[in-house]
N, C-alpha and C positions, 0 to 999 in steps of 0.2 A: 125247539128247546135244545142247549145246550152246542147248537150248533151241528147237528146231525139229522139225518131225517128221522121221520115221528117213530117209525119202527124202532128204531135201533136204539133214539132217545127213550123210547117206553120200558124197552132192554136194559140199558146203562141203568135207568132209575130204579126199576125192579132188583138187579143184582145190587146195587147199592144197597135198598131197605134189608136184604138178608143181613149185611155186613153191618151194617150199623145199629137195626132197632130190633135187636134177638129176640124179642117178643111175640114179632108178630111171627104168625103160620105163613105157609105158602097158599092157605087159602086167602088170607086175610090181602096178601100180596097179589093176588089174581082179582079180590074187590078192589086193591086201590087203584089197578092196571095202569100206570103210570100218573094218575091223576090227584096233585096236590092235593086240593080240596079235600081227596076220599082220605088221604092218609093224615090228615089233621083230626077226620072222624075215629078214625083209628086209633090214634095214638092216644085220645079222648079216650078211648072205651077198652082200651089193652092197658095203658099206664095210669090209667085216674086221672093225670095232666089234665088243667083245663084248657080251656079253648085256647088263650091267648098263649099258654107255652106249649101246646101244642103247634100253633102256628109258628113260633120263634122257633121251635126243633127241627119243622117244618124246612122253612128260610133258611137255618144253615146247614141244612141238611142238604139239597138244592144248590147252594154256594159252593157248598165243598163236590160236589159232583160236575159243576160248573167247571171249576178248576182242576178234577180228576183227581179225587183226595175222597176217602172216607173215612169218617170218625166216629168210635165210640158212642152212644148216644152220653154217656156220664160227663163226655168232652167237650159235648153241644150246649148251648147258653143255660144257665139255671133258671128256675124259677127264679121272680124276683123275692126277695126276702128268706130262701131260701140260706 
């Protein structure tokens, strides 16, 4: 992931979710221990978000780590209809 080995990828990821989704705790961040899936459960159960924009928050959330960039989560895709 991201082109790093898994440690350090798990790292990157963890430091990103402080920065981006203030919501969550650092417990909440030790369940998702780098693992997308957990933090689409998360973001489900800390923001209300359903499933599918939780996984869009998700995705560019991921994207912009990819590229070495974090954002806001207010700056991440809206809900549709929103």
């Amino acid at each position: 992931m991201f082109g790093h080995n898994a440690r350090e990828a798990k790292s990157i990821f963890n430091a990103g979710l402080l920065k981006t989704f203030g919501k969550l705790s650092q417990p909440d961040i030790d369940r998702i221990d780098g693992r997308p899936e957990r933090l689409i459960f998360e973001l489900v159960e800390q923001y209300g978000w359903n499933e599918d924009v939780s996984k869009q928050k998700t995705e560019a959330f991921e994207l912009k780590l990819s590229i070495g960039e974090t954002t806001p989560t207010n700056e991440l895709p809206a809900e549709v209809g929103s």
